[in-house]
MIRO-828524 format. One record per residue (C-alpha): residue number from 1; x negated, z negated, y negated; residue in three letters. Coordinates in steps of 0.5 Angstrom, whole numbers, plus 500, padded with zeros to 3 digits. Example, Ala and Ser with C-alpha at 12.3 -4.5 7.8 and 13.67 -1.06 7.14 Angstrom:
<i 1 | u 475 | w 484 | v 509 | aa ala>
<i 2 | u 473 | w 486 | v 502 | aa ser>
***
This chain:
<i 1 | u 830 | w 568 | v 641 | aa unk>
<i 2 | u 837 | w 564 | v 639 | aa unk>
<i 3 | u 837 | w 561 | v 646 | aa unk>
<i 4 | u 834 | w 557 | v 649 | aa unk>
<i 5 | u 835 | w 556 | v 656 | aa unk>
<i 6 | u 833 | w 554 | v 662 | aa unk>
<i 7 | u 836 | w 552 | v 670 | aa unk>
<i 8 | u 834 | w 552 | v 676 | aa unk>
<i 9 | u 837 | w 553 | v 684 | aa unk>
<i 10 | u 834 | w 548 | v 688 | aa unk>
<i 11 | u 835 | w 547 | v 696 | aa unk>
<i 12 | u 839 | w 541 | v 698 | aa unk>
<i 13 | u 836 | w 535 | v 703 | aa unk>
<i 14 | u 841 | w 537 | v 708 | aa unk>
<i 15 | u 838 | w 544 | v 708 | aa unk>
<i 16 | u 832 | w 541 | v 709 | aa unk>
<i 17 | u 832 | w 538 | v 715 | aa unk>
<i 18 | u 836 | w 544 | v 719 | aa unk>
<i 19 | u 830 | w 548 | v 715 | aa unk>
<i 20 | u 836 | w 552 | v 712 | aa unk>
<i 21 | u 835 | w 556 | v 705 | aa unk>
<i 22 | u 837 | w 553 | v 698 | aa unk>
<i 23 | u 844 | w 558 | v 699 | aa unk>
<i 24 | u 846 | w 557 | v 691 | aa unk>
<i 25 | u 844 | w 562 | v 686 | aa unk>
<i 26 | u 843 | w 563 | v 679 | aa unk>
<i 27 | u 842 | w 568 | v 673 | aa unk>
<i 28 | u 841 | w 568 | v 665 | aa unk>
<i 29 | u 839 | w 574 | v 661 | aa unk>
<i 30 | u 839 | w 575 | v 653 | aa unk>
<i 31 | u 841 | w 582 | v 651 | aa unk>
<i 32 | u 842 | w 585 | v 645 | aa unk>
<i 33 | u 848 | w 589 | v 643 | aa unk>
<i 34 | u 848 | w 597 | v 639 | aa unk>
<i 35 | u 849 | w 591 | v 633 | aa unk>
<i 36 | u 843 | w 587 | v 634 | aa unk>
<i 37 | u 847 | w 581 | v 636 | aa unk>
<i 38 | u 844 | w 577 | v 641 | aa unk>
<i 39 | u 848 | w 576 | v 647 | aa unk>
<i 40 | u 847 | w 570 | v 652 | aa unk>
<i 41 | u 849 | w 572 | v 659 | aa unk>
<i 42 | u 849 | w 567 | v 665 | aa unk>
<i 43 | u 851 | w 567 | v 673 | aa unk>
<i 44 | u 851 | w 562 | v 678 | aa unk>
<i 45 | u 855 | w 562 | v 686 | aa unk>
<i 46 | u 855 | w 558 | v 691 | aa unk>
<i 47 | u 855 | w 561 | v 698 | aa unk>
<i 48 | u 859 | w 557 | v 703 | aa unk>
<i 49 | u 855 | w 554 | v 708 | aa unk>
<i 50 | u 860 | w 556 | v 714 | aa unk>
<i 51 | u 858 | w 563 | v 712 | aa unk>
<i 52 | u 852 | w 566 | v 716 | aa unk>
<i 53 | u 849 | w 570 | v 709 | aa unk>
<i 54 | u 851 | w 566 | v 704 | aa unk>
<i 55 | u 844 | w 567 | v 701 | aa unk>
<i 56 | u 845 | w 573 | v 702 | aa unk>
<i 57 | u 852 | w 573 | v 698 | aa unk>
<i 58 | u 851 | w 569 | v 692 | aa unk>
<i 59 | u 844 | w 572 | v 690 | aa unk>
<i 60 | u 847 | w 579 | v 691 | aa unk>
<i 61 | u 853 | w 576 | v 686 | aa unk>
<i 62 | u 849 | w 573 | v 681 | aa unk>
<i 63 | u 844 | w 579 | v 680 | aa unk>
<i 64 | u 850 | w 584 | v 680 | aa unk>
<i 65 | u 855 | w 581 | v 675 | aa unk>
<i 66 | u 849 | w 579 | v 670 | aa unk>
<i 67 | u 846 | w 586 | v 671 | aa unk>
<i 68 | u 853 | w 590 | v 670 | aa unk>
<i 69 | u 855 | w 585 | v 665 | aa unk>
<i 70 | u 848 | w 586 | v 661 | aa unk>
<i 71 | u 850 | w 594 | v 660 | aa unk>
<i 72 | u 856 | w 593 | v 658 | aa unk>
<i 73 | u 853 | w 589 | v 652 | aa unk>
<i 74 | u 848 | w 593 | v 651 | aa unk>
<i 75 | u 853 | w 599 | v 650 | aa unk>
<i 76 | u 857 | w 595 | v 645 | aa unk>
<i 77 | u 864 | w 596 | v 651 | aa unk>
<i 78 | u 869 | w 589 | v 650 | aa unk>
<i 79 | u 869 | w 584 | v 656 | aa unk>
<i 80 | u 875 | w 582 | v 657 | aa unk>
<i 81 | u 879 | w 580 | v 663 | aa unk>
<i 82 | u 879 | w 587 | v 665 | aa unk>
<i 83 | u 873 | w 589 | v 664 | aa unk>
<i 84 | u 870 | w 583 | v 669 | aa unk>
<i 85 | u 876 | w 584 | v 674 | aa unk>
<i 86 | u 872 | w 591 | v 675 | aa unk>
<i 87 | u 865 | w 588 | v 676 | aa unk>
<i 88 | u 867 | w 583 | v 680 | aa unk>
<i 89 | u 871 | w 589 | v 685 | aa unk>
<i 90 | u 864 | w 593 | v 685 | aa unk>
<i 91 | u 860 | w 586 | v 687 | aa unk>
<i 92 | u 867 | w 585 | v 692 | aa unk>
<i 93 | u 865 | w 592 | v 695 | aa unk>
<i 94 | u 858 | w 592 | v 695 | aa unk>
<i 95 | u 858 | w 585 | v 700 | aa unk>
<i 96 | u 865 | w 589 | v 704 | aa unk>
<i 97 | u 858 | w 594 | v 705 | aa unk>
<i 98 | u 854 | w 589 | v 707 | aa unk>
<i 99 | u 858 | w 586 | v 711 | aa unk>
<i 100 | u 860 | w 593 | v 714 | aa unk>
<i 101 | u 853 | w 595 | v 716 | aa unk>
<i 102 | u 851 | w 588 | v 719 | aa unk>
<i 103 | u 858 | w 588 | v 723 | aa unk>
<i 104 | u 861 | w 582 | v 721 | aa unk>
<i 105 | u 866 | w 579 | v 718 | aa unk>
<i 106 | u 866 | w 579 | v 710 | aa unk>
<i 107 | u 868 | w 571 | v 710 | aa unk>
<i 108 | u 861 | w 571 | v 713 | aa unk>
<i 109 | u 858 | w 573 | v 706 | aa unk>
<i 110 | u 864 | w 568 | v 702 | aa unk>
<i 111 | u 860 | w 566 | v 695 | aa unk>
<i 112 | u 863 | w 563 | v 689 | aa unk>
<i 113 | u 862 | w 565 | v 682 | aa unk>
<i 114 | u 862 | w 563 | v 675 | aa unk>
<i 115 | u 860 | w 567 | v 669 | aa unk>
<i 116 | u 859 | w 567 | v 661 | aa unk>
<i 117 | u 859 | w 571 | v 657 | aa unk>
<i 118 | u 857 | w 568 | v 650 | aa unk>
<i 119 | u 856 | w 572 | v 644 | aa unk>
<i 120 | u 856 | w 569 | v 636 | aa unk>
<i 121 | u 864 | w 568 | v 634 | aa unk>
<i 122 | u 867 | w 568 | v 642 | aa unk>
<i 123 | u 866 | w 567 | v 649 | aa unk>
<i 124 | u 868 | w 569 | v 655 | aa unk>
<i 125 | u 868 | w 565 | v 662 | aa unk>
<i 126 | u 871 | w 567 | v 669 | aa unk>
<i 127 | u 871 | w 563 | v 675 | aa unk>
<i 128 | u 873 | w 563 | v 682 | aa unk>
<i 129 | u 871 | w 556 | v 687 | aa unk>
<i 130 | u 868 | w 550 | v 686 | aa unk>
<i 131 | u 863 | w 549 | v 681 | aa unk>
<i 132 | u 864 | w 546 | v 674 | aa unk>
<i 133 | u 862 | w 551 | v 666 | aa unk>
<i 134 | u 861 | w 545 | v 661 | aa unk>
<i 135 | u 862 | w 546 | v 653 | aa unk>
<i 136 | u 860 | w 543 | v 648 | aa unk>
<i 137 | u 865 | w 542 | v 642 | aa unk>
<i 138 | u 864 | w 543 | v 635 | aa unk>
<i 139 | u 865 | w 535 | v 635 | aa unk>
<i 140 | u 859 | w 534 | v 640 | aa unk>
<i 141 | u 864 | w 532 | v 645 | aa unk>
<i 142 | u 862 | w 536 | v 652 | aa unk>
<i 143 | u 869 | w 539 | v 656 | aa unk>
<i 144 | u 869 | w 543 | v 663 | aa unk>
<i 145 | u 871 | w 550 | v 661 | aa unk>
<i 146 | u 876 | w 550 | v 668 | aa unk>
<i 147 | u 876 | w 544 | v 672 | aa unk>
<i 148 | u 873 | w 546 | v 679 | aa unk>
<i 149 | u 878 | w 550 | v 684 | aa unk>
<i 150 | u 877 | w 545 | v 690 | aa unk>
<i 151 | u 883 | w 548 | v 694 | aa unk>
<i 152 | u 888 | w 545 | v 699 | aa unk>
<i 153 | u 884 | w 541 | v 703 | aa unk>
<i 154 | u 878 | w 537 | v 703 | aa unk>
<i 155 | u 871 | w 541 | v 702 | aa unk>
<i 156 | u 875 | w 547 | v 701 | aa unk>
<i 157 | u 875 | w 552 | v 695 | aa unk>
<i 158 | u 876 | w 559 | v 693 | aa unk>
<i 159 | u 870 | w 565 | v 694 | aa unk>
<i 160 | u 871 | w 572 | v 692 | aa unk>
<i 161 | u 870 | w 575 | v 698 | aa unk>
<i 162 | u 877 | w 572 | v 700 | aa unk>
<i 163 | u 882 | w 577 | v 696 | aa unk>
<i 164 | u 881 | w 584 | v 692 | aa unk>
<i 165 | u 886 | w 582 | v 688 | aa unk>
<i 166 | u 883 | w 576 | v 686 | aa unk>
<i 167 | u 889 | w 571 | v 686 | aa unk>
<i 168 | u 884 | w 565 | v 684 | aa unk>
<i 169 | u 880 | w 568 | v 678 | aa unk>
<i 170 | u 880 | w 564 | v 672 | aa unk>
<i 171 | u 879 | w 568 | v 665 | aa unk>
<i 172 | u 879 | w 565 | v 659 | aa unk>
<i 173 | u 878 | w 568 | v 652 | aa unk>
<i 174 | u 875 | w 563 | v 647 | aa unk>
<i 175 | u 874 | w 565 | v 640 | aa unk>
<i 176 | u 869 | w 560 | v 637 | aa unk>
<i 177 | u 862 | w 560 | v 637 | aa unk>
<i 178 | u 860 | w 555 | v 643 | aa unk>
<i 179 | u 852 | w 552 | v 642 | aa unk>
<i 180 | u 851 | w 549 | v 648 | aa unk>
<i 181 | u 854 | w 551 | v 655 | aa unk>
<i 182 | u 852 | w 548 | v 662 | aa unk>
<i 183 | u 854 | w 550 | v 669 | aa unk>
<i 184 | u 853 | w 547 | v 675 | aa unk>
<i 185 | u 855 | w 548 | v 683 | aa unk>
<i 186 | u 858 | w 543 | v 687 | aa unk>
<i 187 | u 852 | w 540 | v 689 | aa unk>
<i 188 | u 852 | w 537 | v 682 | aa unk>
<i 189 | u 860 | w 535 | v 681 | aa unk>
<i 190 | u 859 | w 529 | v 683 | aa unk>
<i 191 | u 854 | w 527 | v 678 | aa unk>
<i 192 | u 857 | w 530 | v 671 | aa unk>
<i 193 | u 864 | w 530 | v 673 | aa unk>
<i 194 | u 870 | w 523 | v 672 | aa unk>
<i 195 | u 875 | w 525 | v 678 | aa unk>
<i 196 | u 880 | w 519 | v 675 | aa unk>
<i 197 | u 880 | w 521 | v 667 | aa unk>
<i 198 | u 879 | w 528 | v 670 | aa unk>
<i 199 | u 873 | w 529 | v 664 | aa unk>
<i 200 | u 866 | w 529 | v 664 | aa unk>
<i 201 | u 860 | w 525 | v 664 | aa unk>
<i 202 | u 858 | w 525 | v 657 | aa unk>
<i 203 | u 851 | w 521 | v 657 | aa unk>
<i 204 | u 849 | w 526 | v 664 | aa unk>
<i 205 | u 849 | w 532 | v 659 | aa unk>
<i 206 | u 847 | w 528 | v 652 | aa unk>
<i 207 | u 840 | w 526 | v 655 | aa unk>
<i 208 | u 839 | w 532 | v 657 | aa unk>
<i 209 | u 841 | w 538 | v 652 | aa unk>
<i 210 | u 836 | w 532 | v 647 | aa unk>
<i 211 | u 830 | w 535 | v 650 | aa unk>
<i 212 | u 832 | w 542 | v 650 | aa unk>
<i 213 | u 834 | w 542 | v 642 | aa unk>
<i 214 | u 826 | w 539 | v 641 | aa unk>
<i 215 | u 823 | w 545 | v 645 | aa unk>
<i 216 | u 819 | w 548 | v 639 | aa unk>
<i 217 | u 816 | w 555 | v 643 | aa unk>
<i 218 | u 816 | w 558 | v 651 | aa unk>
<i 219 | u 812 | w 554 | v 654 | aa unk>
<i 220 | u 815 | w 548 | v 652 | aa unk>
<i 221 | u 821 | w 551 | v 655 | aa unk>
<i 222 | u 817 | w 553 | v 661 | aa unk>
<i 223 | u 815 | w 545 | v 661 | aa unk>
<i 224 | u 823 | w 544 | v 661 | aa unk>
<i 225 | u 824 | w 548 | v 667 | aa unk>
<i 226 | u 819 | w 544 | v 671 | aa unk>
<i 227 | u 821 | w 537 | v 669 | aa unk>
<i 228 | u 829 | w 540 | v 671 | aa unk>
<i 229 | u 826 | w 542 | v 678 | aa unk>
<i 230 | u 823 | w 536 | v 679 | aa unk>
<i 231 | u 829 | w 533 | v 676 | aa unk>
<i 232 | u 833 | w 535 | v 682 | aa unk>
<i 233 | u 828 | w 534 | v 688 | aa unk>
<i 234 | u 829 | w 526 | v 685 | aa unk>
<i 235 | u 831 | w 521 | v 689 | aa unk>
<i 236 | u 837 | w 518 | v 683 | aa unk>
<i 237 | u 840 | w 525 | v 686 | aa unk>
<i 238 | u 838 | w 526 | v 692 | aa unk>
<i 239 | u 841 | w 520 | v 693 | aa unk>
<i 240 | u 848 | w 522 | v 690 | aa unk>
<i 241 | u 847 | w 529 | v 693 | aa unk>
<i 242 | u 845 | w 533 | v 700 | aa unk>
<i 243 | u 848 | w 539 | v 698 | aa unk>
<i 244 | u 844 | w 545 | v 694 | aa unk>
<i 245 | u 844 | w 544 | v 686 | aa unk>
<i 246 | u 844 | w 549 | v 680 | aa unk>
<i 247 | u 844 | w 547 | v 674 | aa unk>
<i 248 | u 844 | w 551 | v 667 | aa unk>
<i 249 | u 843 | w 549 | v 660 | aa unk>
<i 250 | u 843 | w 552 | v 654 | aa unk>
<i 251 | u 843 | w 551 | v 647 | aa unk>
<i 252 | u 843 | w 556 | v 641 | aa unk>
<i 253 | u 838 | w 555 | v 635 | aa unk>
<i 254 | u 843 | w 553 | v 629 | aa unk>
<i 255 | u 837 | w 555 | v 624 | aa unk>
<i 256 | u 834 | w 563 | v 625 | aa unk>
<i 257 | u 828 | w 561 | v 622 | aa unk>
<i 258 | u 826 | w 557 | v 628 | aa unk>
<i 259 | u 827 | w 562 | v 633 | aa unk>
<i 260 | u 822 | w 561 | v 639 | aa unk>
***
């Protein structure tokens, strides 16, 4: 294994005291193409907390963008801007369907979406709404790959159940090999995000990706992941913070001896 990843989706305090399900998603596999290449593939959403299934919606859009784009790696298929276009309109039309068979609006099953695709010598991101995609640069410097899509007014955003044609779907193609991604929901935006200098908190992810580097073998890994749920349910964020929260990191090995 290359990769090392770990995140969590963790319900927010005010969910908790309405007794709401945690409304965010999150999915991350690795695949390997016909080349023996591994691929790291990673999905989160947000579903909108005006939308009656947007639990429904966001694990509905996590699962099958990471399922679809999972086979076409598998196949060795480019991902390019049309090829995710195509998955998003089957996610789009399977929660149309959703929608449908329960008789209600498709804004009822309105979610965000962000997604990665990285492979050894390019990446491929895509985002529609809120939510913040952060990449380390060969400098270790951390940048958001788009900044979040807030929309016109104050706690809006974009979903993807808004338009077929997705006029506010964020693509970019980078051709450099990316060690370490994070991404986040807007829960957490307030945390890793400087609003003025439209920038990232660099200490936030320099204290976390450490211990990440250090993981030696899957139970450390699995230790990691306990401490990032422990880590969210803290008071220092849930004092920032009462909205559900994702959080996604991952580092990849730069020595394949290490493999874990």
């Amino acid at each position: 294994m290359r990769w090392k990843a770990i995140g969590q989706s963790i319900k927010g305090t005010s969910h908790e005291q309405v007794n709401k399900c945690c409304e965010d998603a999150l999915r991350f596999d690795l695949v390997m193409t016909p080349l023996d290449e591994e691929v790291l593939i990673c999905c989160a959403s947000d579903g909108a907390g005006s939308a009656k299934f947007a639990q429904a919606a966001s694990s509905f859009t996590v699962e099958t963008i990471v399922l679809l784009l999972s086979s076409c790696v598998k196949e060795g298929k480019i991902i390019d801007e049309t090829r995710v276009r195509f998955i998003l309109e089957t996610v789009y039309d399977g929660l149309s369907e959703q929608a449908n068979s329960n008789d209600v609006s498709k804004n009822e099953y309105s979610a965000t979406c962000l997604g990665a695709v990285l492979f050894s010598d390019k990446a491929v991101f895509f985002q529609i709404g809120d939510g913040v995609m952060t990449r380390e640069d060969s400098s270790g410097y951390y940048s958001a790959v788009f900044w979040p899509d807030n929309g016109e007014y104050l706690n809006d955003t974009r979903f993807l159940i808004d338009d077929i044609n997705f006029p506010f779907l964020r693509f970019k193609l980078i051709e450099e090999c990316i060690n370490e991604l994070s991404i986040v929901t807007d829960g957490l935006q307030g945390l890793i995000l400087n609003q003025q200098a439209q920038s990232i908190h660099q200490p936030f992810y320099k204290d976390l990706f450490k211990w990440l580097r250090l993981a030696s073998d899957r139970a450390h890994l699995q230790i990691l992941d306990k401490k990032l749920t422990e880590f969210l349910n803290s008071w220092s964020v849930n004092q920032r913070t009462d909205d559900d929260k994702t959080l996604l990191l991952a580092t990849r090995l730069q020595d394949a001896s290490h493999a874990i």
